[in-house]
N, C-alpha and C positions, 0 to 999 in steps of 0.2 A: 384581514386584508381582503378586499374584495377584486377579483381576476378579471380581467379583461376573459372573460368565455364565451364560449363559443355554444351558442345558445340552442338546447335539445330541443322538442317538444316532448310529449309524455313516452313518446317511441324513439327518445332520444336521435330524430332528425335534426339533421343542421341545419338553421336558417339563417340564408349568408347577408340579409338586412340587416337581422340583429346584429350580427355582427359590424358591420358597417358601420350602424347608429350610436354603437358603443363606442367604436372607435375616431368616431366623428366630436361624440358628449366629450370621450379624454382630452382632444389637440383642444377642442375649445376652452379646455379649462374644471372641466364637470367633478362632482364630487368625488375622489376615490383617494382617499389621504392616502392610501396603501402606495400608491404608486408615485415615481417622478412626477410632473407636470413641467409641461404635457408630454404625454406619449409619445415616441419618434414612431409613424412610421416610414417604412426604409421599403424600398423595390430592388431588386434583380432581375436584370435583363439582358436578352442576347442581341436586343435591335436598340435602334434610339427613340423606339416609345414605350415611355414609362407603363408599367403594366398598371398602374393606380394613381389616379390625377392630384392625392394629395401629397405626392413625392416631387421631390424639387432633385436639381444636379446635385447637390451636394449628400443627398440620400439615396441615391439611386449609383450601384454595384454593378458589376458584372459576374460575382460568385455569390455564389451564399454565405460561403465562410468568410468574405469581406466583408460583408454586410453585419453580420452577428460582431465580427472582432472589431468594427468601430469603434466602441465597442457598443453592442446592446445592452438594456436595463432592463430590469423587470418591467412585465407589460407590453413590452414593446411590439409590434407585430410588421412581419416581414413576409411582401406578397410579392412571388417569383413568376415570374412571365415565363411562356411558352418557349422549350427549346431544352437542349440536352446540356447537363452539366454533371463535367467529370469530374467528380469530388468526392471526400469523403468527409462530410458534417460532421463535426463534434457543439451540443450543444450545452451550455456549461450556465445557463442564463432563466433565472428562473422566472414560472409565467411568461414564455417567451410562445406567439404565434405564429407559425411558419402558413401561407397558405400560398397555394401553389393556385396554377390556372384554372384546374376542374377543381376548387374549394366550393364545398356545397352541394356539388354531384355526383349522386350515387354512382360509385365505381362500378357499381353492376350493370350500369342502364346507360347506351349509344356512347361508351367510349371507345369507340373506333378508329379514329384521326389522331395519330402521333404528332401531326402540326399542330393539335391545340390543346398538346401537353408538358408540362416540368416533369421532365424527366432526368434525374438524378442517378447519375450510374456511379456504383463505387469504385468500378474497376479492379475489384480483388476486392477490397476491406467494405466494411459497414458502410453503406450510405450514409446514414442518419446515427450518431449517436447519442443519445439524450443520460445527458450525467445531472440532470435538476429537476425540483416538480413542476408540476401544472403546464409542462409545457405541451402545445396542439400540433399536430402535422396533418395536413388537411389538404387534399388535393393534388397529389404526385401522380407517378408513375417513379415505381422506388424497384432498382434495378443493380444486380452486378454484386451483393453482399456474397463472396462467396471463401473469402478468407477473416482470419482477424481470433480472436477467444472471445468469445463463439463468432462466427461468421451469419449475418444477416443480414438483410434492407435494413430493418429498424430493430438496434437494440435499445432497450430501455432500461439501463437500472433501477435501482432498489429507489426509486424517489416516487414521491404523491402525485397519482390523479392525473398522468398523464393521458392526452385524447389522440386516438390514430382515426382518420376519420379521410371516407370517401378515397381513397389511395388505390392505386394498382402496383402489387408487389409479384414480380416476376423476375424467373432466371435467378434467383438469391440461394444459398444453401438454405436459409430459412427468412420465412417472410418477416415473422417479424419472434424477436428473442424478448422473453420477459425476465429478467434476471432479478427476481425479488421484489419487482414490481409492486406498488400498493394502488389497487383501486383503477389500475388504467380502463378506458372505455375503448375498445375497437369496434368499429361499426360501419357497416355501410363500403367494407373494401373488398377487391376483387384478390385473391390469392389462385395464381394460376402459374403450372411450371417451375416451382422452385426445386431446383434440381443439383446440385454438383457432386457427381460421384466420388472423390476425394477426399472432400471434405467432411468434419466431423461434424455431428448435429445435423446430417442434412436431407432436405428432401421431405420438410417440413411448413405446411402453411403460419402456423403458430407453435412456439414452445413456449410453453409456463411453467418457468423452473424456479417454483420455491414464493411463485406470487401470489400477494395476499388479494382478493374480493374480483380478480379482472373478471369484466363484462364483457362478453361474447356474443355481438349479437347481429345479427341482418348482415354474415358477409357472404360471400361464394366461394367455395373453392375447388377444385380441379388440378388434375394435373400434376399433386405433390405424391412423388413417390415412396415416401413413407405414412404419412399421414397429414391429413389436414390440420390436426390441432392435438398435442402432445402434453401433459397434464403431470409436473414432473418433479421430486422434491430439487432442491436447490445443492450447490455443491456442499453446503454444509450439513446437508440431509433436511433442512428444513421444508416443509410442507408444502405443497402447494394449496391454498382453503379457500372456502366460497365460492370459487367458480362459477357464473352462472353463464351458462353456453345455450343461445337458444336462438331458434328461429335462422339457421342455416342451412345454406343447402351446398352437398359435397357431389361430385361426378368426375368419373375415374381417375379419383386419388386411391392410394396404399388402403389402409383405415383410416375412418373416420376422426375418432379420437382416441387416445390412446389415453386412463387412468391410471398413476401407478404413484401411492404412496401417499393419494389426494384427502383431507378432510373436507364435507360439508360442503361439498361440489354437486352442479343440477346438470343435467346434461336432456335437453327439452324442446319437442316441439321442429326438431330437425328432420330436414328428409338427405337422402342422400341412394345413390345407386350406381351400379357399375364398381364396385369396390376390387381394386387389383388387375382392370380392364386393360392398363398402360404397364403391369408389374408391379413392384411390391417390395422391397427391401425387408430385407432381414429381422431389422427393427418395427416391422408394421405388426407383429403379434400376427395373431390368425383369425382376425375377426373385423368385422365396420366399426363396433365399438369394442376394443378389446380392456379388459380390466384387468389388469396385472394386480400384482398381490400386496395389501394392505391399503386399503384403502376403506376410510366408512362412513358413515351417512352418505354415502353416495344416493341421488336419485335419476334415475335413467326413465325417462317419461313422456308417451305419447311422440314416440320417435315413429319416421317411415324409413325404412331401411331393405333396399332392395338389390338384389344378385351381387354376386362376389363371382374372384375368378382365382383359379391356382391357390396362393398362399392364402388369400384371405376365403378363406375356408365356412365361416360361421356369423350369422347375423350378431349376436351379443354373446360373448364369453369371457368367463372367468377364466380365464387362461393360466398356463405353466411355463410358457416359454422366457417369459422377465426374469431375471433372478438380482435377489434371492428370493424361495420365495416365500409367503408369506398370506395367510387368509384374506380373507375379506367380509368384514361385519356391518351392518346396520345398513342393508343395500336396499333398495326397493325397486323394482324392477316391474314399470308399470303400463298399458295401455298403449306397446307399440307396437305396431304389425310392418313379419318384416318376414321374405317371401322368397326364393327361390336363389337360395345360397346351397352350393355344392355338398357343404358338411350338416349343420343343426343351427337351428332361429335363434337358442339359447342354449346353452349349455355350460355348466358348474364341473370344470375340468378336475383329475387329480394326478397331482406329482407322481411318476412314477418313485419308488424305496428305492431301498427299506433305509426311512421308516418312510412308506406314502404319504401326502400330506393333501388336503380338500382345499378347496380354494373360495369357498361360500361357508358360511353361516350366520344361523341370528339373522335370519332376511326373508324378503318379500318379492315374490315371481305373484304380478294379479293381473289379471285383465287384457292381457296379450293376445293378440290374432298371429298365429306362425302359420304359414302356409308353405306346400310346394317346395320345401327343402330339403337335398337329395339324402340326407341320413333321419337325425331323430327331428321334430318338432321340439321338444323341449327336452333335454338329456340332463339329467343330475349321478356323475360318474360317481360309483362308491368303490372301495379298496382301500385294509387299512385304515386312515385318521380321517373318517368319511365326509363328504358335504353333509352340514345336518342341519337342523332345527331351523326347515327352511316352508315356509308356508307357501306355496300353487293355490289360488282360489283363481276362479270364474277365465282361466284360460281357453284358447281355443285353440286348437291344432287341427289341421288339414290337407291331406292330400301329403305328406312327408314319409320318408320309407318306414320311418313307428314316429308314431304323433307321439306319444309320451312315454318315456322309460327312465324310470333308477332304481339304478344297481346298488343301490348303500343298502345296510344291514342293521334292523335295529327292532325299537317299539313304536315305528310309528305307521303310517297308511299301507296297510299289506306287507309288513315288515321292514317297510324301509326304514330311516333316518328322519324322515321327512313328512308332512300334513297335507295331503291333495284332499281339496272339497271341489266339486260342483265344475270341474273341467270337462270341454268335449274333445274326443277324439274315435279315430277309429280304431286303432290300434296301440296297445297299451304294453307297458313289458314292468313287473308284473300285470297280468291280467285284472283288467278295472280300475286301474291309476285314473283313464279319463273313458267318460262311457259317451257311445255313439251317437250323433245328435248337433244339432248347429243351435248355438247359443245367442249370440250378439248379433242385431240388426248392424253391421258397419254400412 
């Protein structure tokens, strides 16, 4: 069946012609056996002019949830004119397009004017709930999720390829809930303030509980007091995989992201700073990217990652505070320079016993610039069930109260656990882990 979509380029942008033109090809008649002929589409509005000239009275609402319970069909698409609507969407219709007034515009760039926004409040429950696939939400201002199991803007269930696209999710306990999600695309939306102390799940820009392949990519966030994007097995323990998180930028949210229990997840190419500026929840781990335990193929790469405050403690760690806990294997931890965090740039934490347990192995710390960070540059804690068989090559560390230090015990670089080649620092524990010297033109 071919979808009425909402057309990327290779950077997965929206372009709201394509869409148009498609929607244009359907009412006319155009090929797409997949769907009805022709396509309704339907408007919502708070004035009496239609927000879309191809809407007639008899398809033009005044809620959303009238509009969809008409009822909708697959395909169909539903464009919501500027103004505030207190509702809470249940979306049940698959291939269905929801696009609001700012459809098409980056929720990051000149949305300032509440007058010339669809603004959807849940008033306590979910704004949006999407119980089908392929369906798009595109151009809101998504508000008020702050009750419900789980409580969010946008939940998504366990359905295919759904698109969150150009949105401002705010004031929500969590911006937007992936609840077994397959393949959804979020891009291009502003997550700022999702807040509610009460409730559970919250304080959350993103949760991906248990979702397969979502795409992460070109949003903003701010503001979430636990973390901007939480990475999480599902209630049935299932996995959260593939993950690819990239090209975001976070400022004074909790952490950054939060790993725990993740396979074959990228986490890449993100900057982020001020970690914990606004406070920090409980739940935020003690880190901008904190890894809790079991988690592998993880790749953490070419991230910028700068100051933490109070709880968030450390640029990237393997952390102990998730339970239960549990190691983490096959990690690669590569090329990101991150600078002037209270605690250490990196560090492979261990459970305190008996029995202690390490929270790394079988992995790769390469090519990292750690700067100016008030404990170690790069810490690998040993004690009992050690961090081990962990490769350091071509790091730099600089200006931290010890650029390089592990404490694990064994057969490997000056008896640790562990393989340092070709690292600079100035100060080392054992002596000569990293030798003195500036390596990398950054």
């Amino acid at each position: 069946m071919i979808r009425l979509h909402i057309m990327l380029n290779n950077r997965r942008r929206f372009v709201f012609s394509a869409a148009m033109a498609a929607v244009l090809v359907l009412r006319a008649g155009g090929a797409n056996a997949g769907f009805p002929s022709p396509v309704t589409v339907r408007c919502v509005t708070k004035t009496s002019i239609s927000p879309n000239p191809n809407c007639t009275p008899s398809t033009t609402y005044t809620t959303i949830s009238a509009a969809i319970g008409a009822p909708a069909l697959p395909g169909d698409v539903i464009f919501v004119g500027p103004g505030t609507y207190n509702e809470s969407v249940t979306i049940s219709t698959p291939t269905l397009s929801l696009l609001g007034a700012q459809a098409g515009n980056d929720a990051r760039v000149d949305r300032h004017d509440p007058t010339k926004e669809s603004i959807v409040d849940g008033k306590g429950s979910s704004a949006f709930i999407v119980n089908a696939p392929y369906v798009v939400i595109d151009g809101f201002t998504v508000r008020g999720g702050t009750a419900g199991t789980p409580p969010a803007g946008i939940y998504l269930g366990a359905y295919y390829l759904p698109e969150i696209l150009n949105n401002i999710l705010e004031k929500n306990s969590t911006g937007v809930y992936l609840d077994g999600s397959l393949g959804p695309f979020i891009v291009h939306n502003l997550f700022r303030n999702n807040y509610a102390e009460a409730a559970t799940n919250s304080s959350y820009g993103i949760i991906s509980s248990g979702a397969g392949g979502p795409r992460i990519t070109e949003n903003e966030f701010t503001g979430n007091k636990t973390a901007a994007i939480d990475v999480t097995p599902g209630p049935t323990a299932t996995r959260s995989s593939s993950a690819i998180i990239t090209n975001n930028t976070s400022e004074n949210d909790g952490s950054f992201v939060i790993f725990i229990g993740s396979n074959l997840c990228a986490f890449s190419h993100n900057r982020g700073k001020n970690f914990g500026a606004h406070g920090a929840f409980s739940d935020a781990g003690d880190a901008a990217v904190a890894v809790g335990p079991g988690n592998t193929f993880l790749d953490i790469g070419d991230n910028d990652l700068e100051n933490g405050e109070a709880r968030i403690s450390n640029g990237i760690a393997f952390t102990t505070v998730f339970d239960p806990p549990a190691a983490n294997s096959n990690v690669i931890v590569r090329n990101n320079k991150i600078k002037g965090f209270p605690g250490n740039g990196i560090v492979a934490e261990v459970l305190s016993g008996p029995p202690s347990m390490g929270t790394l192995y079988g992995s790769w710390i390469v090519g990292n610039e750690v700067r100016d960070n008030g404990m170690d540059g790069i810490f690998i804690e040993g004690a009992g069930v050690n961090n081990q068989n962990i490769l350091l090559l071509d790091n730099e560390a600089e200006g931290n109260h010890v650029d390089c230090q592990d404490t694990s015990k064994g057969l490997g670089t000056l008896g640790t656990r562990n393989d340092w080649f070709n690292n600079t620092g100035n100060s080392s524990s054992p002596a000569g882990l990293c030798t003195p010297g500036r390596r990398h033109d950054h």
